[in-house]
N, CA, C and O of each residue as an XYZ file, in Angstrom:
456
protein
N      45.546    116.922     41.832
C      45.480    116.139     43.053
C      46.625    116.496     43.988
O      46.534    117.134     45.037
N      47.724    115.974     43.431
C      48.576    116.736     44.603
C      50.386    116.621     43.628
O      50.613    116.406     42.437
N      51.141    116.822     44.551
C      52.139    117.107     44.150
C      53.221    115.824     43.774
O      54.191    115.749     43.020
N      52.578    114.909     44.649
C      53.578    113.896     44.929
C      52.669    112.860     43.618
O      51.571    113.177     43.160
N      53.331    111.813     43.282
C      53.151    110.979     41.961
C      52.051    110.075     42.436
O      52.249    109.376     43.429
N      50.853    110.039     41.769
C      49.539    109.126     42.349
C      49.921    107.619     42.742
O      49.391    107.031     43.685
N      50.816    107.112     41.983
C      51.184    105.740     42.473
C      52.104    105.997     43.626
O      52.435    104.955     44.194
N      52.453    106.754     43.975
C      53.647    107.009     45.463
C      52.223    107.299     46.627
O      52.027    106.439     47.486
N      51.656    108.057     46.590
C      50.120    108.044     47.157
C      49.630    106.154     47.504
O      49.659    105.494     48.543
N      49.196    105.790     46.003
C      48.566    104.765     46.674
C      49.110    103.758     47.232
O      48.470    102.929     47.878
N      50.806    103.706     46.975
C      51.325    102.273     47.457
C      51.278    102.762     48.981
O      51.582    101.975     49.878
N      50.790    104.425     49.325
C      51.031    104.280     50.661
C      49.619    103.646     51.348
O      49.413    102.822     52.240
N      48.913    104.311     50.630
C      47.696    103.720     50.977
C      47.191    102.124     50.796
O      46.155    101.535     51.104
N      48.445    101.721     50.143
C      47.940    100.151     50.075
C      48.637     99.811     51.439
O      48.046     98.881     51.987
N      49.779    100.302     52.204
C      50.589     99.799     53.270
C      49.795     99.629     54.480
O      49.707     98.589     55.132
N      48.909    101.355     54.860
C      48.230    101.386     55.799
C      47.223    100.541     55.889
O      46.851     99.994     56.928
N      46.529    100.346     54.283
C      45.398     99.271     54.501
C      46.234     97.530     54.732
O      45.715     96.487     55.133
N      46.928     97.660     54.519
C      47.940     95.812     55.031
C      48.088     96.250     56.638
O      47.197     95.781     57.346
N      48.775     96.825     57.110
C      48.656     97.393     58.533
C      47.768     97.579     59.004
O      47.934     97.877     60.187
N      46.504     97.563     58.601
C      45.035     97.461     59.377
C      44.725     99.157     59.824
O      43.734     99.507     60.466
N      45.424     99.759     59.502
C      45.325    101.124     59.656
C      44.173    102.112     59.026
O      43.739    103.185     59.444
N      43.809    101.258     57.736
C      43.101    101.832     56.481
C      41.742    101.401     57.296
O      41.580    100.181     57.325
N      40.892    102.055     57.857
C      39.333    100.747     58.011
C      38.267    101.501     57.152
O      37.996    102.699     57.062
N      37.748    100.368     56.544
C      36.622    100.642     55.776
C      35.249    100.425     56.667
O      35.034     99.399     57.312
N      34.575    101.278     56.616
C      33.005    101.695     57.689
C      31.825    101.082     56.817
O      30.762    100.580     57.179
N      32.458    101.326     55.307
C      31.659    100.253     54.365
C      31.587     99.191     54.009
O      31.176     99.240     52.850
N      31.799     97.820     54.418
C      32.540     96.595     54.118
C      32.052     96.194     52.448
O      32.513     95.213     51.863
N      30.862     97.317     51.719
C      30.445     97.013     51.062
C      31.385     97.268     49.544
O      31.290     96.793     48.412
N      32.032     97.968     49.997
C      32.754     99.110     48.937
C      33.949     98.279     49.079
O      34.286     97.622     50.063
N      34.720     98.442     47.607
C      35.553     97.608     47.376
C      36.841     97.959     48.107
O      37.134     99.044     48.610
N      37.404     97.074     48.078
C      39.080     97.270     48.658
C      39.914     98.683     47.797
O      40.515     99.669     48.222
N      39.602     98.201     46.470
C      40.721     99.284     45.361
C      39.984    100.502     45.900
O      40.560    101.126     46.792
N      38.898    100.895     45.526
C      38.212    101.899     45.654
C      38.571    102.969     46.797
O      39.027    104.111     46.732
N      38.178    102.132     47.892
C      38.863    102.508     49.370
C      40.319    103.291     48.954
O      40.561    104.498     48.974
N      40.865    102.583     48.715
C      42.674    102.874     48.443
C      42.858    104.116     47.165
O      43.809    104.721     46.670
N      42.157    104.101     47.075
C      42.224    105.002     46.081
C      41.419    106.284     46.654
O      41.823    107.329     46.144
N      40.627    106.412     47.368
C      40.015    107.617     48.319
C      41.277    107.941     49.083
O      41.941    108.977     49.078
N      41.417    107.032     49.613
C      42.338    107.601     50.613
C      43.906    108.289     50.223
O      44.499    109.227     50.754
N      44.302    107.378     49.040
C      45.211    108.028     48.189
C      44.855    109.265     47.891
O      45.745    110.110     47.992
N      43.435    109.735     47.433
C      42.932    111.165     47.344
C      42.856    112.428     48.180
O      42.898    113.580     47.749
N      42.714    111.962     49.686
C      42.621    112.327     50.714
C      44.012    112.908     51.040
O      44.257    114.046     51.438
N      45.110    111.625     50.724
C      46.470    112.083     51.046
C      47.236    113.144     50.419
O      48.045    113.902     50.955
N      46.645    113.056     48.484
C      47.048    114.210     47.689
C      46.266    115.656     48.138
O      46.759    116.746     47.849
N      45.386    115.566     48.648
C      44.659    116.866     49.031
C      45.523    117.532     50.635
O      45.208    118.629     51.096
N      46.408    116.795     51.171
C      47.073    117.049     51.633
C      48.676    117.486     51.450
O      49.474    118.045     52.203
N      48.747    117.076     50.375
C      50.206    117.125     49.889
C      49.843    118.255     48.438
O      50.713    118.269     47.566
N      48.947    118.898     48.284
C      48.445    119.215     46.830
C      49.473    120.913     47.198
O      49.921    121.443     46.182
N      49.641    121.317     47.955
C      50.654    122.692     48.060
C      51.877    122.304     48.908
O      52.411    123.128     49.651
N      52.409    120.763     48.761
C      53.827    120.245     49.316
C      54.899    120.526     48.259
O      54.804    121.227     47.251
N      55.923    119.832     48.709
C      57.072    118.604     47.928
C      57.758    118.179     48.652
O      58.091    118.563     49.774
N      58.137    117.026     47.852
C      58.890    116.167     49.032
C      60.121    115.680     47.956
O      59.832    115.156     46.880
N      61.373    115.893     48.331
C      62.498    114.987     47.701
C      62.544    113.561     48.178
O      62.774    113.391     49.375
N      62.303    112.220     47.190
C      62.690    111.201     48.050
C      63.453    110.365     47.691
O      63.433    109.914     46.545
N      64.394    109.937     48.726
C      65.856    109.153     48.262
C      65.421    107.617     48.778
O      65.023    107.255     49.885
N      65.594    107.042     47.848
C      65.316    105.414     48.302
C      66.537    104.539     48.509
O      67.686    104.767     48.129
N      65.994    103.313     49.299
C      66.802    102.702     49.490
C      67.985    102.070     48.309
O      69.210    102.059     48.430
N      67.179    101.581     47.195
C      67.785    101.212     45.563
C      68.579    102.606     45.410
O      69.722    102.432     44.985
N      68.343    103.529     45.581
C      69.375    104.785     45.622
C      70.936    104.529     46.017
O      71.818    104.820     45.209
N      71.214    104.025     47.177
C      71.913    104.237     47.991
C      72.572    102.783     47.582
O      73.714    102.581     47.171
N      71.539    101.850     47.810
C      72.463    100.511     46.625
C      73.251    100.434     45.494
O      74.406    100.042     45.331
N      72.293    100.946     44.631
C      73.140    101.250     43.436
C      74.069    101.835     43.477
O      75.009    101.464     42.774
N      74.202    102.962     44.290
C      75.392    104.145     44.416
C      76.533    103.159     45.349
O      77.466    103.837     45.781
N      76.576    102.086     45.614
C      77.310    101.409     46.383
C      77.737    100.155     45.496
O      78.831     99.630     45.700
N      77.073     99.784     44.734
C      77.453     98.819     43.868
C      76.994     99.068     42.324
O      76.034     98.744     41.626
N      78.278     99.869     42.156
C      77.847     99.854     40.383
C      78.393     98.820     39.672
O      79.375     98.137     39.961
N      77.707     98.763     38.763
C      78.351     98.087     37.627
C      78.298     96.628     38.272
O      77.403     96.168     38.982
N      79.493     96.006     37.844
C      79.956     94.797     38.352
C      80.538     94.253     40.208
O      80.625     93.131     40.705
N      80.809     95.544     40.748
C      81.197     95.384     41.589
C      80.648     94.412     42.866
O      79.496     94.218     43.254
N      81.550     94.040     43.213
C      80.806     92.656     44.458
C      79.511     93.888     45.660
O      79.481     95.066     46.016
N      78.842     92.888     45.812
C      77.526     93.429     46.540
C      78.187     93.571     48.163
O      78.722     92.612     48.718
N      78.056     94.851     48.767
C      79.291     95.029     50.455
C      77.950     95.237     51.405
O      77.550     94.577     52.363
N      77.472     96.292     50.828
C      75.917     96.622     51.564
C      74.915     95.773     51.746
O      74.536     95.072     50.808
N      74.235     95.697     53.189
C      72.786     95.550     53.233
C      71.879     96.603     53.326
O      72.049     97.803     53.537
N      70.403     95.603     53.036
C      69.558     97.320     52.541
C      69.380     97.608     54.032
O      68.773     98.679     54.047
N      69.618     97.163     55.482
C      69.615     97.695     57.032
C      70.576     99.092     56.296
O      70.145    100.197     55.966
N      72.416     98.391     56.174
C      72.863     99.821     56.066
C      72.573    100.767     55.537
O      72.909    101.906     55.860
N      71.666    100.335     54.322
C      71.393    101.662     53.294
C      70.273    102.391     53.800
O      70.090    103.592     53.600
N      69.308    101.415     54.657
C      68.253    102.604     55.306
C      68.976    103.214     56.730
O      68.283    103.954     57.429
N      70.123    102.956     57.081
C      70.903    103.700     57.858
C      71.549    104.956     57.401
O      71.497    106.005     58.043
N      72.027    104.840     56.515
C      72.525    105.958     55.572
C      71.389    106.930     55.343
O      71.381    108.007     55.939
N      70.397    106.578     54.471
C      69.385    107.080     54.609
C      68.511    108.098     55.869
O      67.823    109.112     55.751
N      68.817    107.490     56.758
C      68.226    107.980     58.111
C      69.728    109.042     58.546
O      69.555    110.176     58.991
N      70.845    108.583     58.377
C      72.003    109.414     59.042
C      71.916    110.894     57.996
O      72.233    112.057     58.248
N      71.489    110.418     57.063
C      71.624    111.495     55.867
C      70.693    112.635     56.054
O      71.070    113.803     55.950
N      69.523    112.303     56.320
C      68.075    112.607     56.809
C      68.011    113.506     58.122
O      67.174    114.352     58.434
N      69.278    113.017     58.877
C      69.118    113.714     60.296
C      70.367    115.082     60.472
O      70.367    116.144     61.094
N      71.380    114.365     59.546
C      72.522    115.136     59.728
C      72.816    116.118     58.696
O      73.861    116.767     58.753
N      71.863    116.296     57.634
C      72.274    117.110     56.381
C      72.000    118.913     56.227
O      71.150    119.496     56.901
N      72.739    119.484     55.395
C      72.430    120.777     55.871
C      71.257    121.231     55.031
O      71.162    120.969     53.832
N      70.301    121.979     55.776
C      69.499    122.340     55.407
C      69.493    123.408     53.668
O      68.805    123.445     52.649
N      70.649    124.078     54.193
C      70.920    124.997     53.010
C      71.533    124.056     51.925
O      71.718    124.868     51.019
N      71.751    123.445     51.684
C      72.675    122.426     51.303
C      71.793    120.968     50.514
O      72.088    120.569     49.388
N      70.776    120.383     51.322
C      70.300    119.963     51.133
C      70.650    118.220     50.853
O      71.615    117.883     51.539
N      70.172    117.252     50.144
C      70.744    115.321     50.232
C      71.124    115.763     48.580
O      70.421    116.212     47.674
N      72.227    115.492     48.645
C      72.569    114.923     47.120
C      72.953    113.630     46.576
O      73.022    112.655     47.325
N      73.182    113.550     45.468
C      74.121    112.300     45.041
C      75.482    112.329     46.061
O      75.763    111.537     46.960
N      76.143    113.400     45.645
C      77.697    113.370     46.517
C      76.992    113.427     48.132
O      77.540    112.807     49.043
N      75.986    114.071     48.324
C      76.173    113.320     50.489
C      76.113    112.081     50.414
O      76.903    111.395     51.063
N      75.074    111.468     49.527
C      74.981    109.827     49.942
C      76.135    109.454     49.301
O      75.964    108.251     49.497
N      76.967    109.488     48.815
C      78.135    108.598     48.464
C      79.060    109.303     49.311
O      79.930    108.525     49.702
N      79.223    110.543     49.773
C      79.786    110.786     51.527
C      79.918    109.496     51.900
O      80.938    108.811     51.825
N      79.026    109.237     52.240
C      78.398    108.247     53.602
C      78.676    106.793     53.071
O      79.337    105.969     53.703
N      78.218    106.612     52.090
C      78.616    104.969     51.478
C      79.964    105.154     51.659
O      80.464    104.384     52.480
N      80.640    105.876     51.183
C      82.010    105.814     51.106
C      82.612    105.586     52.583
O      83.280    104.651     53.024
N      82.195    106.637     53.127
C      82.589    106.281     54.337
C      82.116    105.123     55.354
O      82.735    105.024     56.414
N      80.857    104.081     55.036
C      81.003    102.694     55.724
C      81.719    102.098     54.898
O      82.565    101.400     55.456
N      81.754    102.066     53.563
C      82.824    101.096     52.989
C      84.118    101.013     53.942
O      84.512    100.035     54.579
N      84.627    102.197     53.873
C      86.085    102.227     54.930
C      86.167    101.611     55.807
O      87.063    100.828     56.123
N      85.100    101.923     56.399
C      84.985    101.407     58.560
C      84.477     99.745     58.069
O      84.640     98.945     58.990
N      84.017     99.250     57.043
C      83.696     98.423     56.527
C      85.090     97.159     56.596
O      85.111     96.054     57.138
N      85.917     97.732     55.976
C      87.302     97.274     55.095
C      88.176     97.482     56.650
O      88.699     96.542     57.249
N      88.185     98.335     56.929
C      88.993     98.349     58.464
C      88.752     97.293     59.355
O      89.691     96.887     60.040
N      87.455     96.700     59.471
C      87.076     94.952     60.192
C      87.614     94.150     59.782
O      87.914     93.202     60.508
N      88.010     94.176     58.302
C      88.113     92.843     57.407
C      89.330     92.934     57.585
O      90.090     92.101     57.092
């Protein structure tokens, strides 16, 4: 089917169908069913891809291990995310150490307010 993990497929396809995006022409045919075509549709698109993907729980965790008091919201971490996304080197690529770059560095500018 495709490259990317069938449940990463359908939760997308469950989003578009909550967003009204998904329309069914069959009202007869079930909801799952639907979501699951279209999940098919999406792997037949992605079936000669890849995609690296860094999540938000990524960037959390890497900000609060262990015990440590909670500093981040998940806004900043999909900021990070997006700064990481726009500014990273291609040759180079998102690692563990860029995103903790970046955490590290709002922690600072963080602690410099306080």
């Amino acid at each position: 089917m495709s490259g990317l993990a069938k449940h990463i497929l359908e939760e997308m396809a469950k989003k578009l169908e909550k967003a009204g995006w998904l329309f069914i022409s069959d009202p007869e045919l079930p909801k799952d069913y639907v979501i699951k075509q279209a999940a098919e549709c999406m792997g037949q698109v992605w079936q000669d891809k890849i995609a690296i993907v860094w999540d938000v729980d990524d960037v959390l965790t890497m900000a609060h291990p262990g015990d440590e008091k909670e500093w981040m919201t998940k806004d900043e971490a999909v900021q990070i995310l997006c700064y990481a996304a726009n500014k990273h080197d291609a040759s180079l690529g998102i690692t563990w150490d860029t995103l903790d770059y970046y955490v590290q560095d709002l922690k600072s500018e963080k602690e410099k307010v306080i």
